[in-house]
C-alpha positions as CSV (number, residue, x, y, z in Angstrom):
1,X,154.6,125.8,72.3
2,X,154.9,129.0,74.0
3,X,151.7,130.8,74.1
4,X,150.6,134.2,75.6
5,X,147.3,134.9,76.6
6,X,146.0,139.0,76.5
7,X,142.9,139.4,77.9
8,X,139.7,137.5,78.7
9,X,136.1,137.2,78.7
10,X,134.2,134.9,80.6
11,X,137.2,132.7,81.7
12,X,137.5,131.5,77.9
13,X,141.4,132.7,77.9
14,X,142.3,131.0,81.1
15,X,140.5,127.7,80.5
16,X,142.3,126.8,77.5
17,X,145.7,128.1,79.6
18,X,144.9,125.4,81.9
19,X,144.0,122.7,79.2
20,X,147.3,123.5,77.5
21,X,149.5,123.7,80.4
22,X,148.2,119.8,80.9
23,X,148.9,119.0,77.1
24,X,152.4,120.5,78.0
25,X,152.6,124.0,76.7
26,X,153.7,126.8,78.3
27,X,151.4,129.7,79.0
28,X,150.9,132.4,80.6
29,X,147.4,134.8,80.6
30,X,147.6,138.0,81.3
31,X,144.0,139.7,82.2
32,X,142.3,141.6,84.8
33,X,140.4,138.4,86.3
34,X,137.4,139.3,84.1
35,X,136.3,141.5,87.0
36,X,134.0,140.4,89.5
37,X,133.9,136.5,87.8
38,X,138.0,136.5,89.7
39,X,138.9,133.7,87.1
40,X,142.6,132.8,87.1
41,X,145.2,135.1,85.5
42,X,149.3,135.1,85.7
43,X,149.3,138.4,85.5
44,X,146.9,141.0,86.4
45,X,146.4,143.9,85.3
46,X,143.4,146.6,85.4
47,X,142.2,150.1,84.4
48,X,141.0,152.2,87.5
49,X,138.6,154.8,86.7
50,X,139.5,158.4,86.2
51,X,143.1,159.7,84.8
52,X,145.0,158.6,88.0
53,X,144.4,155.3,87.3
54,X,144.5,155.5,83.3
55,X,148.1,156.7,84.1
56,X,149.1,154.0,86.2
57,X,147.7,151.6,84.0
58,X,149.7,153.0,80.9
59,X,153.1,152.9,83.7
60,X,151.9,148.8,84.4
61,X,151.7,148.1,80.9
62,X,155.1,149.7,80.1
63,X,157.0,147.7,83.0
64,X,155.3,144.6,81.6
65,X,156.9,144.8,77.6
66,X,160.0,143.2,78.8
67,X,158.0,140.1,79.5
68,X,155.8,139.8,76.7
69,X,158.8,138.6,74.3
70,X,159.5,135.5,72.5
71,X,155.9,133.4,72.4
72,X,155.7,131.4,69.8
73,X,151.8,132.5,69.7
74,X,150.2,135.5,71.0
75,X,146.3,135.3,71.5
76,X,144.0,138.3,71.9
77,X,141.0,138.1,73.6
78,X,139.5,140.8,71.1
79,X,140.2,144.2,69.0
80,X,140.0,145.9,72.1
81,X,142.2,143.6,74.3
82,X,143.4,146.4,76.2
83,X,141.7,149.1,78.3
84,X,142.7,152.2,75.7
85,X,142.1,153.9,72.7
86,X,142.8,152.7,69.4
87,X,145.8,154.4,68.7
88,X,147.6,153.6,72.4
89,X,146.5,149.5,71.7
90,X,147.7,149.9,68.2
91,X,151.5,150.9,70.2
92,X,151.0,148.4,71.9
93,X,150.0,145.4,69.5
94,X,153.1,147.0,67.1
95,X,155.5,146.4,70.0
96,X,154.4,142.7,71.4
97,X,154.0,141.7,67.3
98,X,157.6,142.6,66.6
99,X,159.1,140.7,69.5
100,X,156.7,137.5,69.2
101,X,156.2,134.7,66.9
102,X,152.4,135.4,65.5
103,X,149.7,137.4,66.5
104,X,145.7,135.8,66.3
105,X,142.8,137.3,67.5
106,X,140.0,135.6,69.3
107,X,136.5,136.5,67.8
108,X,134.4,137.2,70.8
109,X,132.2,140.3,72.1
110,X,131.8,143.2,70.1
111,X,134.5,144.6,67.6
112,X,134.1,146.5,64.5
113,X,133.5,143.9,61.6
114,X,130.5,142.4,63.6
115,X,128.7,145.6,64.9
116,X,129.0,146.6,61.1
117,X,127.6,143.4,59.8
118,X,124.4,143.9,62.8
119,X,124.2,147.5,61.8
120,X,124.0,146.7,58.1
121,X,121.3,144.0,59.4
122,X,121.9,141.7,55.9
123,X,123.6,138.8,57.7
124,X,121.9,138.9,60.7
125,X,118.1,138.7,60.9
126,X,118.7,140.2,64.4
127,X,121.3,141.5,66.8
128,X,121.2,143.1,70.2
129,X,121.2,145.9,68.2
130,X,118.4,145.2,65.7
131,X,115.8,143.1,64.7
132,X,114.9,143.5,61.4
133,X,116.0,146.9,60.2
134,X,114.6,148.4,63.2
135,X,116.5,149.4,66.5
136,X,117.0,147.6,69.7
137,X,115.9,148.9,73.3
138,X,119.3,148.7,73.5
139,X,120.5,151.1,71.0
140,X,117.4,153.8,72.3
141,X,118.8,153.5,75.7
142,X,122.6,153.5,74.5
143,X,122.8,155.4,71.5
144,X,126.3,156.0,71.4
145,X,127.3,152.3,71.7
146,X,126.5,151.2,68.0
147,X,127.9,154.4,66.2
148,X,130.9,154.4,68.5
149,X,131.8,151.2,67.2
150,X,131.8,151.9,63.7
151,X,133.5,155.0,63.8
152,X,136.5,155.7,61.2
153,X,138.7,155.6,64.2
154,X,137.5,152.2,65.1
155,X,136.8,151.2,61.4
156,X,141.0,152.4,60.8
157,X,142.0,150.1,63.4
158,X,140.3,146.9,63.0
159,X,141.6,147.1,59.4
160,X,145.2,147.3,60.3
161,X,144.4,144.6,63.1
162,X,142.9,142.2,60.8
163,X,145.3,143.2,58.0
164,X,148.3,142.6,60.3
165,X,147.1,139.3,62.5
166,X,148.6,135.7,61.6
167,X,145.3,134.2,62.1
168,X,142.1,134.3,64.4
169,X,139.9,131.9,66.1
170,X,136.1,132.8,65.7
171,X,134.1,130.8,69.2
172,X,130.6,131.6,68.1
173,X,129.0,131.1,64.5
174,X,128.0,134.8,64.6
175,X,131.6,135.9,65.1
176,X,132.8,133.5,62.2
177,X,129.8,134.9,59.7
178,X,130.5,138.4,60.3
179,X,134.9,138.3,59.7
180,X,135.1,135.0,57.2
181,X,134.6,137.8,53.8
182,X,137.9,139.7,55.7
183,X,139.7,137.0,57.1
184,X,139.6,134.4,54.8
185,X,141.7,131.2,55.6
186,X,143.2,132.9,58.2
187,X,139.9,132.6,60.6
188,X,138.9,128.8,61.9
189,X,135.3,128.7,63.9
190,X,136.8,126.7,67.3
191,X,133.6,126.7,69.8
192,X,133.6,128.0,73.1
193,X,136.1,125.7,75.4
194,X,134.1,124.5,78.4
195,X,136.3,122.6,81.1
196,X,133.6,119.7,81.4
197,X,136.1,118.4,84.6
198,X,134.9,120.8,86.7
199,X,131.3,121.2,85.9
200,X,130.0,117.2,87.0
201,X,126.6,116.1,85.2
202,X,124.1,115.3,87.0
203,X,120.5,114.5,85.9
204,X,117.2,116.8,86.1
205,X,115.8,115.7,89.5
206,X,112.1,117.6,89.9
207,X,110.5,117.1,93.0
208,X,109.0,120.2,93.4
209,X,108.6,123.4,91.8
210,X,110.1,124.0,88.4
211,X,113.6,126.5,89.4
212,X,114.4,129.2,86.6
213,X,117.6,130.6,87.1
214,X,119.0,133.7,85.1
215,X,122.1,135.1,85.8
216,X,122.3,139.7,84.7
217,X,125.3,141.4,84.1
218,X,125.0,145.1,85.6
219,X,124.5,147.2,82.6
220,X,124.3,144.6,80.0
221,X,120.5,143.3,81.1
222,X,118.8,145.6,78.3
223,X,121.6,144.5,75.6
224,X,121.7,140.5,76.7
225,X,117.7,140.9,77.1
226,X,117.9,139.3,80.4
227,X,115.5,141.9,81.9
228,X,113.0,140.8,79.3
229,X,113.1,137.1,80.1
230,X,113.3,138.2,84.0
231,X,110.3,139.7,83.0
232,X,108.6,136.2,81.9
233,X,109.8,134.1,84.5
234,X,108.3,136.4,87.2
235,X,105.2,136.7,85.6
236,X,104.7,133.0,85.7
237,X,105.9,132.3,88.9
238,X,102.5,135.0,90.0
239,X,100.7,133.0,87.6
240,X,101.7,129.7,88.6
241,X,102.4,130.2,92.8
242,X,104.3,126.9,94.0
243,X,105.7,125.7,90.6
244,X,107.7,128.0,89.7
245,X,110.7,129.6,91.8
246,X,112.7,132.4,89.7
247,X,116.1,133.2,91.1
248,X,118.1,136.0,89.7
249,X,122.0,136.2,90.0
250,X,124.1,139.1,89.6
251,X,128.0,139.7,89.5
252,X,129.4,137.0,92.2
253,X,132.7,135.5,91.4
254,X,132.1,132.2,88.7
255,X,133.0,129.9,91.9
256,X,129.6,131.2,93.4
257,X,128.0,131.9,89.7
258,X,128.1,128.0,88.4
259,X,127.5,126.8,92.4
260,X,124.0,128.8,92.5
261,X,123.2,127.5,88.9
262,X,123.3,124.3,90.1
263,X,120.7,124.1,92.0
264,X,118.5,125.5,88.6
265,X,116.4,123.6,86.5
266,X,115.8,126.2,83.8
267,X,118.4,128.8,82.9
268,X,117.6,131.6,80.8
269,X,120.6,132.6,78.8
270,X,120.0,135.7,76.5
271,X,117.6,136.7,74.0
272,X,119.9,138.3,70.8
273,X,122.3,135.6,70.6
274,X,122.3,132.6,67.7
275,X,124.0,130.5,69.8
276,X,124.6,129.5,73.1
277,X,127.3,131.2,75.2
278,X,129.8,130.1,77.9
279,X,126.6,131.1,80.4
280,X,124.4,127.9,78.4
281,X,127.2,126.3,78.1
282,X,127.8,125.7,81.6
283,X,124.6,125.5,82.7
284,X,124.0,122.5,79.4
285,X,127.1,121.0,80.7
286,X,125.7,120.6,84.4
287,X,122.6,119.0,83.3
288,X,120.5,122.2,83.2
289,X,118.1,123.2,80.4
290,X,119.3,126.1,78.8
291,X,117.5,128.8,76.9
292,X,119.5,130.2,74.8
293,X,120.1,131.5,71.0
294,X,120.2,128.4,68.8
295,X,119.4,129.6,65.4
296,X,119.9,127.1,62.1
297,X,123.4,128.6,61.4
298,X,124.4,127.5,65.1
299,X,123.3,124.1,64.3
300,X,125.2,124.4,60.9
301,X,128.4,124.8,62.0
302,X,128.0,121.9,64.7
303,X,127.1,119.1,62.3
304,X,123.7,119.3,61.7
305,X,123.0,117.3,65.3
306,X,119.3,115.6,65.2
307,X,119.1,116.0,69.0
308,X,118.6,120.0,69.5
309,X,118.0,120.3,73.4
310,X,118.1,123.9,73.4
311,X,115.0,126.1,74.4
312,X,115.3,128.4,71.3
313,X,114.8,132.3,72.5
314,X,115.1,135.2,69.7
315,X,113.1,138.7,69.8
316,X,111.5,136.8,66.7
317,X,110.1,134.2,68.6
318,X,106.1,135.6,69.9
319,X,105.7,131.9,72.0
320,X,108.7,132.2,74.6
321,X,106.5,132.6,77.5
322,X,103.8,129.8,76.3
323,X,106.7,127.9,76.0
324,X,107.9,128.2,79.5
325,X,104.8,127.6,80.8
326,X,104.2,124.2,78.9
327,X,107.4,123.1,80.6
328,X,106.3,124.6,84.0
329,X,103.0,122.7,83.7
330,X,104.8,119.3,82.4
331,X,108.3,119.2,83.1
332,X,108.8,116.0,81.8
333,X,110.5,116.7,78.6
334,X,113.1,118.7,80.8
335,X,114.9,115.7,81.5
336,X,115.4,114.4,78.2
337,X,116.8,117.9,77.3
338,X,119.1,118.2,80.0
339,X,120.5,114.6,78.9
340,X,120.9,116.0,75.1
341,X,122.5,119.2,76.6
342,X,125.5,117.6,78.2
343,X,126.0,115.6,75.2
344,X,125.7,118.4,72.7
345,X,128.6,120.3,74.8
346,X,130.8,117.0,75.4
347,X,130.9,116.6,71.4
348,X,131.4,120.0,70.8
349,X,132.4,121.9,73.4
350,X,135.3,119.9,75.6
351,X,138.3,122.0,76.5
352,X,140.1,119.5,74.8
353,X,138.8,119.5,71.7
354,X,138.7,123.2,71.5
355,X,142.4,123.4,72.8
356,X,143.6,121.3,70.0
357,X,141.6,123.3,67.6
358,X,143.8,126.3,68.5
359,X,146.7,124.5,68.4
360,X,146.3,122.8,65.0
361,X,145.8,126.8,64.1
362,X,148.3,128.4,65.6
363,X,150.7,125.3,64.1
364,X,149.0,126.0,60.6
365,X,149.5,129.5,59.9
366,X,152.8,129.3,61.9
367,X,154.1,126.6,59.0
368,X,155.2,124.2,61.8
């Protein structure tokens, strides 16, 4: 197949690019490197700030139709896979639909269908935005953010989007719970692809002090509630001086992200998540224990697994920090986790296996 790539979070886009150029496909991903993380793209492409460099934008976007013709599939990284308003994307998406094969969506950060569905707190018993029916730090310290997102402009679009796309790929459970009611058979939960060739396993070795690693995203640490597990894993490395060593990580390239993590024992993910992102992922994949959403539904859609190796964080848990301490003050059943970890992400996480979940997609509601 021919497949085009538009957009990318977290290097998601461009490692399935890579697993299906080795399965034989050609692909090309066009993105702006996902910033600071410099992960691959064919073509790249960014919005500088201000209206000098929303205009040149616009101008690269223009010179760049002529290429993005005749894919068999055409895969967007989300509702907003480009840096504009609705109305410019919706150009835009009308333009590369009418000279392409199919259009699917990849489920993944914020869009309207799942801000609505945290907003209306019935799916969700919390969300970065809410817990319960009450608001977030988040939302008190960004108060434009949630109503922004379920605006009628932004409702408008995402229901011509949805109405219009061939199919879409949901990669977390929450994702796939908040779009299956609008989607129908045209959505199929895929997983997270994590390139397990490139991240080597290598078991918990703890001579020492007990490392927590957790890795903030400028801007997003009240929304992710890393600064609230920050928070924890400072306090006990006062409490506990010489077995705990807290390191915190923030916007290097993913060469220097996943090389630092390495050298972790503990990684604190996020606090508002169900399930574990790419950041767990990784980290699972490399041995690490990760802490990390892992709510029932995330187990649900992975099998029911027996082994559950996660260290489960939610604003609903009150026991986070006596947990961490516990496994500060005996890390023994670390190890064990951080076996169950890599396993849990080999059976459901490969590239590969997420690749060919796209594929059979893309080949399904293509009718080839």
């Amino acid at each position: 197949m021919k497949i085009l790539f538009i957009g990318d979070y977290s290097n998601l886009h461009a490692c399935l690019a890579a697993e299906l150029r080795r399965k034989g496909h050609q692909v090309t991903v066009v993105s702006d490197r996902c910033g600071y993380m410099d992960t691959h793209s064919d073509i790249f492409i960014e919005r500088k700030p201000g209206m000098a460099g929303g205009f040149k934008y616009l101008i690269k976007l223009f010179s760049l139709l002529p290429e993005f013709k005749g894919y068999d599939a055409v895969q967007l990284i989300n509702s907003n896979f480009l840096s504009l308003k609705p109305g410019k994307i919706k150009y835009f998406f009308d333009k590369i639909k009418y000279e392409n094969g199919g259009m699917f969506l990849t489920l993944a950060g914020d869009d309207y269908y799942f801000v609505k569905a945290c907003a209306d707190a019935e799916i969700f018993r919390f969300s970065e935005f809410k817990t319960g029916k009450m608001l977030n730090d988040y939302c008190r310290e960004r108060p434009e953010h949630m109503p922004g997102w379920i605006s009628d402009t932004n409702r408008r679009w995402s229901e011509y989007l949805y109405r219009e796309l061939d199919g879409a790929m949901s990669v977390l459970p929450e994702y796939d719970m908040a779009a299956k009611g609008v989607l129908g058979e045209r959505l199929t939960f895929t997983n997270l692809p994590i390139d397990l060739s490139t991240l080597p396993y290598s078991p918990l070795n703890i001579d020492g002090a007990v490392r927590i690693f957790i890795g903030m995203r400028s801007g997003m640490e009240t929304q992710k509630g890393t600064r609230i597990l920050l928070d924890m894993a400072n306090k006990l490395q006062n409490e506990l001086p010489g077995k705990v060593n807290v390191e915190r990580v923030s916007d290097v390239s993913l060469r220097e992200y996943l090389t630092r993590m390495s050298q972790s024992h503990i990684v604190l993910d996020q606090l508002y998540s169900y399930s574990p992102a790419t950041n767990a992922l990784q980290a699972m994949a490399l041995g690490k224990v990760a802490g990390s959403g892992a709510q029932p539904e995330y187990y649900e859609y992975i099998g029911k697994p027996t082994e559950r190796p996660i260290l489960s964080l939610s604003p609903l848990d009150t026991d986070i920090e006596q947990r961490l301490r516990s496994l500060v003050i005996d890390p023994s059943p670390l190890y064990e986790m951080g076996r169950q970890g890599r396993a849990l992400v080999e059976k459901n996480n490969d590239v590969r296996i997420v690749a060919d979940r796209f594929l059979k997609h893309w080949e399904t509601r293509l009718g080839k």
